[in-house]
C-alpha positions as CSV (number, residue, x, y, z in Angstrom):
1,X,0.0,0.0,0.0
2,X,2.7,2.4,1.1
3,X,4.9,1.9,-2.7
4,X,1.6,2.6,-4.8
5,X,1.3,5.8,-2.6
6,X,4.3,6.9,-3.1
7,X,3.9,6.7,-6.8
8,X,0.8,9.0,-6.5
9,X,3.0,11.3,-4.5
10,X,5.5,11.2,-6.8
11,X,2.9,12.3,-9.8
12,X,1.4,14.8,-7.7
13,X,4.8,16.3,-7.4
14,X,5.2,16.2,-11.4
15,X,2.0,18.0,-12.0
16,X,2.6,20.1,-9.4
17,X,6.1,21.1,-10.8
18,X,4.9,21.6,-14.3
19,X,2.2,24.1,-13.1
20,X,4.7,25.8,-10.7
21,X,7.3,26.3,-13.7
22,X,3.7,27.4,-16.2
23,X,2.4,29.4,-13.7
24,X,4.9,32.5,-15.0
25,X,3.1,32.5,-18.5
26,X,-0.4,31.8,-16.8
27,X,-0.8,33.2,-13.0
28,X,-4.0,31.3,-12.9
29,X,-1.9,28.0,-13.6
30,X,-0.7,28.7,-9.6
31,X,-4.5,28.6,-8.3
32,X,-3.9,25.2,-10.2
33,X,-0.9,24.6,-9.0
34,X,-1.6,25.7,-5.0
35,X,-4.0,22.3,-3.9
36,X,-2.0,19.5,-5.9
37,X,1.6,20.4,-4.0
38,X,-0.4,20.7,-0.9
39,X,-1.9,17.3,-1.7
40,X,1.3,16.8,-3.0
41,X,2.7,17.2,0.4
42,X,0.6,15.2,2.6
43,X,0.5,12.4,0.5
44,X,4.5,11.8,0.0
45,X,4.6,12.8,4.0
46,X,2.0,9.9,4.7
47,X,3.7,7.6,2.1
48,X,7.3,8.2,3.4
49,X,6.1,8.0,7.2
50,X,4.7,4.0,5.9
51,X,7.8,3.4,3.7
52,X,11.0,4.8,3.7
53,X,12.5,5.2,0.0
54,X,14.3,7.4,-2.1
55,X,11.0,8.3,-4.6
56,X,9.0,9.5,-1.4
57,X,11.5,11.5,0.0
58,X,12.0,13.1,-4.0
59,X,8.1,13.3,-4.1
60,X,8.6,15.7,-1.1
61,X,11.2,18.1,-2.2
62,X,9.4,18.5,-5.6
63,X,5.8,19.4,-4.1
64,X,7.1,21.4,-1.1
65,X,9.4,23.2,-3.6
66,X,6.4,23.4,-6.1
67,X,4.3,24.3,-3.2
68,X,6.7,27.3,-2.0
69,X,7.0,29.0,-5.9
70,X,3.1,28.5,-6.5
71,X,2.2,30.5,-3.5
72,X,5.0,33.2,-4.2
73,X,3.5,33.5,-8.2
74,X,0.2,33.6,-6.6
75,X,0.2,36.3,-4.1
76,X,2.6,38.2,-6.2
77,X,1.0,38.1,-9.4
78,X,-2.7,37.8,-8.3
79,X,-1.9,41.0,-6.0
80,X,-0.4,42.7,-9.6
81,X,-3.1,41.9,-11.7
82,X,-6.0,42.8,-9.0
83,X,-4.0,46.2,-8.7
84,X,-4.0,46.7,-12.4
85,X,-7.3,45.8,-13.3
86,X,-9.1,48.2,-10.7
87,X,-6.5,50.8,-11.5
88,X,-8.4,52.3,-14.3
């Protein structure tokens, strides 16, 4: 049980990644982005509590390292384009 959720952690981390790398072309790609590396997170942190391996401790750093450059891109981005669209 522990490997197979490892693997989900491990694709979570992926697709959590890719948006957090997008997310500079598309802000709204972090909003995306924001609940899989949280998901992200918790699962690998479950998974590597159950089974200790290499892929579960990678699954971490990629969605807590996806997790920390979608909440930057969000706040700083959504704040820039709420300030320039009521600035008119």
């Amino acid at each position: 049980m522990g490997k197979g959720l490892t693997i989900v952690a491990f694709i979570f981390a992926i697709a959590a990644l890719l948006c957090a790398c997008l997310c500079s072309l598309l802000w709204v790609l972090a909003v995306i982005g924001l609940p899989v590396s949280l998901a992200a997170v918790i699962i690998s942190a479950v998974a590597t509590k159950r089974v200790r391996s290499k892929l579960g401790t990678a699954a971490f750093v990629l969605s807590f390292l996806a997790l920390v450059i979608c909440t930057v891109t969000f706040f700083t981005c959504g704040i820039c384009y709420i300030l320039g669209s009521t600035a008119y």
